[in-house]
C-alpha positions as CSV (number, residue, x, y, z in Angstrom):
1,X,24.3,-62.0,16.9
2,X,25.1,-63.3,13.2
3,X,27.5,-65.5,12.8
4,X,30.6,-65.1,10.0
5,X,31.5,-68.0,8.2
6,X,34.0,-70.5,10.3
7,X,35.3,-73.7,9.8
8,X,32.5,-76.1,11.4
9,X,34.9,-78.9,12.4
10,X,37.8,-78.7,13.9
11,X,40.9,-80.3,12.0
12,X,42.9,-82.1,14.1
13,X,46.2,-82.0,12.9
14,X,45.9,-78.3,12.7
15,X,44.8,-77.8,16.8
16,X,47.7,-79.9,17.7
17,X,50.3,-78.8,15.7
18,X,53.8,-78.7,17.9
19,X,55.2,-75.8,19.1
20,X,56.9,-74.3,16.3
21,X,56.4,-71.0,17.3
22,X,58.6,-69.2,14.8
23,X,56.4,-70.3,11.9
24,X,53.4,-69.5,13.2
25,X,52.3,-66.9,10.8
26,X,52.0,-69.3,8.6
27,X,50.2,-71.5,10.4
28,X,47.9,-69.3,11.8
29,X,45.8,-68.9,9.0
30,X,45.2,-72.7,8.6
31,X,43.8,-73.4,12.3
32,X,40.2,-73.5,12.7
33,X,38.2,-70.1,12.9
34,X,36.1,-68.9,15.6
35,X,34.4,-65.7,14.9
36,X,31.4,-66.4,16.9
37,X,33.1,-65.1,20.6
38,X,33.6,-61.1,20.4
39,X,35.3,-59.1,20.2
40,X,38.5,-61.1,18.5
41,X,38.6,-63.8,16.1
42,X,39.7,-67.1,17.6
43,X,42.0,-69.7,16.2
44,X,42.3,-73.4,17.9
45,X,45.8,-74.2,18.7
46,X,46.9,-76.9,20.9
47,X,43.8,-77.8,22.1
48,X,42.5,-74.4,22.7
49,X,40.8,-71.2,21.4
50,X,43.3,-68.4,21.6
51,X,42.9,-64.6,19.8
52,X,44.1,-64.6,16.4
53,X,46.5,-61.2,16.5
54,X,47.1,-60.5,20.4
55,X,48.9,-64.0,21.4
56,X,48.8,-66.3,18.3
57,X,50.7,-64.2,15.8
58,X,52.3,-62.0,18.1
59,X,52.1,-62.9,21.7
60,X,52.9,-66.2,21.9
61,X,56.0,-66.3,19.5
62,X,57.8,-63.1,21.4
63,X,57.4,-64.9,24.8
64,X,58.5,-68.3,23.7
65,X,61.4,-66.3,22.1
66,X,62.5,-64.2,24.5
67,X,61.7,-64.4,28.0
68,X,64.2,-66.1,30.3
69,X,63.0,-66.9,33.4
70,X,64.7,-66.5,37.0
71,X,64.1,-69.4,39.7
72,X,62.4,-66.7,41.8
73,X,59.8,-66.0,39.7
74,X,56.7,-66.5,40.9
75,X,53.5,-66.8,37.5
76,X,50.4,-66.1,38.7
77,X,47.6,-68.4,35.9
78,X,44.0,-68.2,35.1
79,X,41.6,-68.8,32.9
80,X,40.4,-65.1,32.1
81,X,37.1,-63.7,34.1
82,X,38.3,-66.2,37.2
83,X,39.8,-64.1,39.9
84,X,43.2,-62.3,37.9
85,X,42.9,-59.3,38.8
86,X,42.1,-60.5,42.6
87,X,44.7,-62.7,42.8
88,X,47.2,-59.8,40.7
89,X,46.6,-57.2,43.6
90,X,46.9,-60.0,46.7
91,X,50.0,-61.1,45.1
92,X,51.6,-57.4,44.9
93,X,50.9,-57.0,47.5
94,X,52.5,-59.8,49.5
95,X,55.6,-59.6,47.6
96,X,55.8,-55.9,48.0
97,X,55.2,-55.7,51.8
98,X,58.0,-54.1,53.2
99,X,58.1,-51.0,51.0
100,X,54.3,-50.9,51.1
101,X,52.8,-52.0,53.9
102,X,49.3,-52.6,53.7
103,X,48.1,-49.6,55.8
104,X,50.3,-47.0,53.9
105,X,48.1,-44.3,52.5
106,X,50.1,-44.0,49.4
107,X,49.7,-48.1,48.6
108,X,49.9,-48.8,44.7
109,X,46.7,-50.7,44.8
110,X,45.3,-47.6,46.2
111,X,45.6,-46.1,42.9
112,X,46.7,-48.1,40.3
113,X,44.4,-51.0,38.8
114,X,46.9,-54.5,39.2
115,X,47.3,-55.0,36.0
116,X,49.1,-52.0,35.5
117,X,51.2,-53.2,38.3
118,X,52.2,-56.5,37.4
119,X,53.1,-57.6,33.4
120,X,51.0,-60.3,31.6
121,X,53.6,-62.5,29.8
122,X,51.3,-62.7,26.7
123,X,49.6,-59.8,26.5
124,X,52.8,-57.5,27.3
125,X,54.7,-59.3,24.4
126,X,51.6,-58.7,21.9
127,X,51.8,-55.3,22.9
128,X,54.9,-54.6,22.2
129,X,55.0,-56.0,19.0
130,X,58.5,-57.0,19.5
131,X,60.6,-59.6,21.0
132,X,63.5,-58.0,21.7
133,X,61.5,-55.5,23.7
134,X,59.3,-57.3,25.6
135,X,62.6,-59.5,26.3
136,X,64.1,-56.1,27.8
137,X,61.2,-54.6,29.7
138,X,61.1,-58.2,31.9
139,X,64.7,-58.3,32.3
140,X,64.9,-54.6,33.7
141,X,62.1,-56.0,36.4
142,X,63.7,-56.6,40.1
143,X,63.5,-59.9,41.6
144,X,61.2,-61.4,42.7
145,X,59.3,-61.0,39.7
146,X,55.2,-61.7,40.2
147,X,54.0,-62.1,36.2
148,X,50.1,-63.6,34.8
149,X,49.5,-65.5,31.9
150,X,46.2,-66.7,30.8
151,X,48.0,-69.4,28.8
152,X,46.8,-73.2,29.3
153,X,49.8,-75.0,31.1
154,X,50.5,-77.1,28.1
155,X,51.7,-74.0,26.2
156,X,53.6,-72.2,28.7
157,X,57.6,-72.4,27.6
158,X,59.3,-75.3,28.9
159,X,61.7,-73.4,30.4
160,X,58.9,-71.5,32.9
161,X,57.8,-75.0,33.5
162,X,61.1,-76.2,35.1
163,X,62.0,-72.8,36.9
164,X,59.3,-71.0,38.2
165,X,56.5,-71.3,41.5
166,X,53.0,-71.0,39.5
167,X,49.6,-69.9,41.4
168,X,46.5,-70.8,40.0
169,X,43.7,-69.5,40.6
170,X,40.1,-71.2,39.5
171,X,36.0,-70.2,39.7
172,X,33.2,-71.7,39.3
173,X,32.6,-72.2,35.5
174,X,28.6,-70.9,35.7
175,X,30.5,-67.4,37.5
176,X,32.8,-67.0,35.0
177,X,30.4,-67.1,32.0
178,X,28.4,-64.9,33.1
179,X,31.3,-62.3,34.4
180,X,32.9,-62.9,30.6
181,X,29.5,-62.3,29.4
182,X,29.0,-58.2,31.3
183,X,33.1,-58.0,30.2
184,X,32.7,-58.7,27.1
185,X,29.6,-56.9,26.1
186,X,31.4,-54.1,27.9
187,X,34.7,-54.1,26.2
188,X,33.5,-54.5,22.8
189,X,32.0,-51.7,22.5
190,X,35.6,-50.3,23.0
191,X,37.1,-51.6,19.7
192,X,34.0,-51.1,17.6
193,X,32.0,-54.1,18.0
194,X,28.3,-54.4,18.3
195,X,27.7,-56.7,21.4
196,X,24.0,-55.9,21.9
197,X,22.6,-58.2,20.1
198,X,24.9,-61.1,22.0
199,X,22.8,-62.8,24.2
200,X,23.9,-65.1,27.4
201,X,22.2,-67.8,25.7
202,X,24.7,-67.8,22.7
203,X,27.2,-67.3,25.1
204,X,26.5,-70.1,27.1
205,X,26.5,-72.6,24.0
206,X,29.8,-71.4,22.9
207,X,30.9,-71.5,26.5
208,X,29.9,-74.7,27.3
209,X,31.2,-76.4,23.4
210,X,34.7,-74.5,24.6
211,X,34.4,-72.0,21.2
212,X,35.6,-68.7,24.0
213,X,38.5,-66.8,24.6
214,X,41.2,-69.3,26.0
215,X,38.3,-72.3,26.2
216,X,37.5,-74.9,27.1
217,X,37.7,-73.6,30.4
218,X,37.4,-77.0,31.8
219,X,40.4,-78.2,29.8
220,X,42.3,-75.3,30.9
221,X,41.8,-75.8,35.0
222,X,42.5,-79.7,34.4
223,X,45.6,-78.9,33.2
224,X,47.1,-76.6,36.2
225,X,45.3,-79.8,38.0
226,X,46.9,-82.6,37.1
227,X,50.4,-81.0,36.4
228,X,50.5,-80.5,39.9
229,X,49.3,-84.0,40.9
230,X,51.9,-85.5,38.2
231,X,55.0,-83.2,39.5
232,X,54.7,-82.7,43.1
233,X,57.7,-81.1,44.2
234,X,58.7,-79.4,40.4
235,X,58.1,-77.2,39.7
236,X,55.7,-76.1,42.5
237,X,52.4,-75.5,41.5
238,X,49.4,-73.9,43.9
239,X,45.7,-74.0,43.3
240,X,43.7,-71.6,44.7
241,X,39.5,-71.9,43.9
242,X,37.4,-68.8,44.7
243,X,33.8,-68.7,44.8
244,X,32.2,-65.1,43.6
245,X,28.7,-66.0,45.5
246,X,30.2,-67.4,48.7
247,X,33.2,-64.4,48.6
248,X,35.2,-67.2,50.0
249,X,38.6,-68.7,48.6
250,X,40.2,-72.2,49.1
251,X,43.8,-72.8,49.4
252,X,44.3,-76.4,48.1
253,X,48.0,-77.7,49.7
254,X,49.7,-80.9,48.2
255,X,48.9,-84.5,48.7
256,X,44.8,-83.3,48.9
């Protein structure tokens, strides 16, 4: 696949730049480029390749503006194509038990895909396009709330940090390149992008140099990681790994 013209080297004060979300359409355009990952361009912030329009300029600025989070909250984190949408419907379903048990034929999950079930802090908030909005849809959800993020811990607002219990969920890095790989080739297509000419190989470089869609991956995992080893009790903070070959998950408790 051809490659458009990017910034080859990273500048440094630009990737860590502090938080000052409100300017960030400013800043935006001078963080190094990635358009090598379809189907979004991707700008380094913080350490990290995030999409340009969805949660840099939008997504990003809305939730660190206007979501206030409750101490019952429980976020649900990933790094994308790593169990979400797994994790999204076990989690509905546990916290939604008593007015769905899980034999009812009229379940949710029966017929609704979980992420139409549970809101993605980022994604809802670049969505809507509006803080005030996206500020009011959350608020209007009854407690206990179960929200996802994709966002690397590190850029999370400090206030979700100190309130809220946070699941993690993590995959084997070689499963989720190639299950990013199939998604991406499949969703481009989607918002006019020519994919076919995107090989795994390509993939795999700009995988394993950390130039994807919230990347690296193995930057954002060590994050969850060692926030939970650094901050034991607060706020709490559970990994779960799953393994797409082995079908099997691992529920890792504190103090392992």
């Amino acid at each position: 696949m051809a490659s458009s013209s990017r910034e080859d080297e990273p500048r440094e004060g630009a990737s860590a730049a502090a938080p000052t979300y409100a300017g960030m359409a400013d800043l935006v355009p001078a963080l190094p480029l990635e358009t090598r990952c379809p189907p979004f361009a991707l700008r380094q912030y913080g350490g990290f390749r995030l999409p340009e329009a969805a949660v840099l300029l939008r997504g990003m600025p809305a939730l660190h503006a206007g979501f206030a989070p409750r101490p019952d909250d429980v976020l649900l984190a990933s790094f994308p194509k790593s169990g979400t949408t797994w994790l999204m419907a076990l989690a509905f379903a546990t916290a939604h038990r008593a007015a769905h048990p899980p034999s009812s034929g009229d379940h949710p999950l029966r017929r609704t895909n979980p992420h139409d079930l549970l809101k993605f802090l980022e994604v809802g908030a670049a969505l809507a396009g509006r803080t005030d909005a996206t500020a009011a849809e959350l608020e209007a959800l009854p407690s206990p709330r179960v929200l996802a993020t994709h966002l690397p811990y590190s850029l999370l607002p400090p206030s979700v940090l100190a309130a809220n219990r946070i699941v993690y969920v993590c995959r084997d890095p070689k499963d989720v390149l190639v299950s990013s790989w199939l998604f991406t080739r499949g969703a481009s297509a989607g918002v006019g992008v020519d994919t076919e000419s995107f090989s795994l190989s390509e993939a795999l470089e700009l995988f394993r140099e950390g130039r994807c869609f919230y990347g690296p991956q193995w930057r954002h995992v060590l994050e969850y990681w060692e926030a939970r080893a650094a901050a034991p009790r607060a706020p709490p903070l559970l990994p779960v790994c799953c393994s797409s070959r082995t079908r099997r998950c691992c529920v890792t408790p504190r103090g392992t």
